[in-house]
C-alpha positions, 0 to 999 in steps of 0.5 A: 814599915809593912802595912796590916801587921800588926794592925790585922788583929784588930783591923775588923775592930776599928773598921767596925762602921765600915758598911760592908753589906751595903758595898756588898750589896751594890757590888753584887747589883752591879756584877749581876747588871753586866751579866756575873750571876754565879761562876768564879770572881776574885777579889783583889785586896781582900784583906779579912774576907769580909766583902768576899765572904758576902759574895760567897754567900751570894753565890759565887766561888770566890779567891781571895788574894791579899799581900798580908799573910795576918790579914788572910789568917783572920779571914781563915779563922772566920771560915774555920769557925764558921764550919765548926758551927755549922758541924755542931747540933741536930741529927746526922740526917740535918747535919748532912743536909746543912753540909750540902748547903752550905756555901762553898770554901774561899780560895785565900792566895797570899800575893801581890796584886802586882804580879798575882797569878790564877789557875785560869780564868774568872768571870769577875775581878773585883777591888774594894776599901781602897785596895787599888789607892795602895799602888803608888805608881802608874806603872805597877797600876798599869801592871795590875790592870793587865793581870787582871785582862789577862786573868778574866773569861772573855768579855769578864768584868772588872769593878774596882773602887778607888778613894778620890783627890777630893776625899784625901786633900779636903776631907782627911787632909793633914789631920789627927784622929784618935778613937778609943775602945774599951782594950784598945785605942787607935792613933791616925795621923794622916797627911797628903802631898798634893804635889805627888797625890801621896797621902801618908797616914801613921796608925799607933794602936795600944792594946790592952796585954792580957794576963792569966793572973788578974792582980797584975798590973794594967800594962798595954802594948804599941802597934805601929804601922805606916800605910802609903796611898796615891789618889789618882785622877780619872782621867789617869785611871781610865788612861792606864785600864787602856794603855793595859788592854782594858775596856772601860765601861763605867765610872759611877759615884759610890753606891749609886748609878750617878757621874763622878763629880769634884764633891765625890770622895769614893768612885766605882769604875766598870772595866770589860775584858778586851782580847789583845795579841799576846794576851796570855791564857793559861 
């Protein structure tokens, strides 16, 4: 079953404790530690564009790229109604000057990450919530790390986090967690398969079905989705960026400038642009 479906509409709900400004925050820090204060990044896995945006503000020019055409509909709709709000009130002279300041538009790509393509080359690729756990196999992950040299500027940086064996062997593990909101309620079922590093997990949302006329009856419908991940060691991670032509740099603790230990559930690498024979500029 493909995955953000269904669940795109109410993805930003239920990721509602997700601390974007504080990823954000840290991810900015990093980018301008190795030299990324401004130019064109891309973000693979966007999703909603909630990182993106927040980079956006920051400064930089964004592309947003995700597999999911309803999660990247959700993020238009953010930017569509962001314009309309900053279009709306004060004088002709203010609305002119709001326009100048206003943060540029996003770039929103409907692509896989495995055989993604730009106009050209970028100053950053980032990948966060996980976005790189998606791809199940060595070989598609290797892929994903050559693009991504080929699409960076010369020296480009590349700062992707990925969910560790830890987070998903002993602390998601084989459990069920059910959440409920006010119009709608949230089902996980999760389980991991130690001998592949597969973690499946089932998500069943109910929500509540809107009617125009208020006497009818409560009814709510049923959104299900199932979302495959691998956990990868960091030796395997580190391995592959180089088989693909990547120079590793760093591997951190999430949020922090500290190394990965078996107690991490979340860990951040740091990779450079490498020129390799064949590499493909556009």
């Amino acid at each position: 079953m493909e995955a953000y479906t269904g669940f795109a509409a109410l993805y930003d709900t239920f990721m509602d404790n997700v601390p974007y400004g504080e990823w954000s925050r840290y991810l900015i820090g990093l980018l301008r530690e190795y030299g990324v204060d401004g130019g064109l990044v891309c973000e693979l896995g966007c999703g909603t564009g909630s990182i993106t945006r927040r980079l956006r503000d920051a400064g930089y020019d964004m592309i947003g790229i995700d597999l999911s055409e309803d999660m990247l509909d959700i993020a238009r709709e953010y930017e569509a109604a962001a314009a309309g709000r900053s279009a709306q009130g004060g004088s002709i002279k203010q609305q002119r000057a709001a326009k100048e300041n206003e943060p540029s538009n996003i770039l929103y790509l409907n692509q896989d990450m495995r055989e993604f393509e730009l106009y050209g080359t970028v100053a950053a690729i980032v990948s966060l919530c996980d976005s790189m756990n998606y791809i199940t196999r060595e070989d598609d992950l290797r892929k994903v790390f050559r693009l991504v040299n080929n699409y960076l500027d010369p020296g480009g940086i590349f700062i992707f986090d990925m969910n560790t064996i830890h987070k998903y062997r002993d602390v998601i593990g084989d459990t069920t967690i059910a959440e409920n909101r006010e119009d709608c309620s949230l089902i996980w079922e999760n389980a991991y398969q130690e001998e592949t590093g597969l973690n499946q997990y089932d998500i069943t949302i109910f929500q509540r079905v809107e009617f125009e006329d208020e006497d009818e009856e409560e009814l709510f419908g049923r959104i299900r989705e199932t979302h495959l991940q691998r956990a990868y060691t960091p030796e395997t991670i580190v391995r592959l960026m180089a088989e693909a032509g990547l120079e590793f740099v760093a591997m951190y603790e999430a949020c922090t400038h500290e190394p990965v230990t078996e107690h991490t559930e979340r860990m951040y690498f740091i990779a450079r642009e490498k020129h390799q024979d064949g590499k493909l500029y556009l």
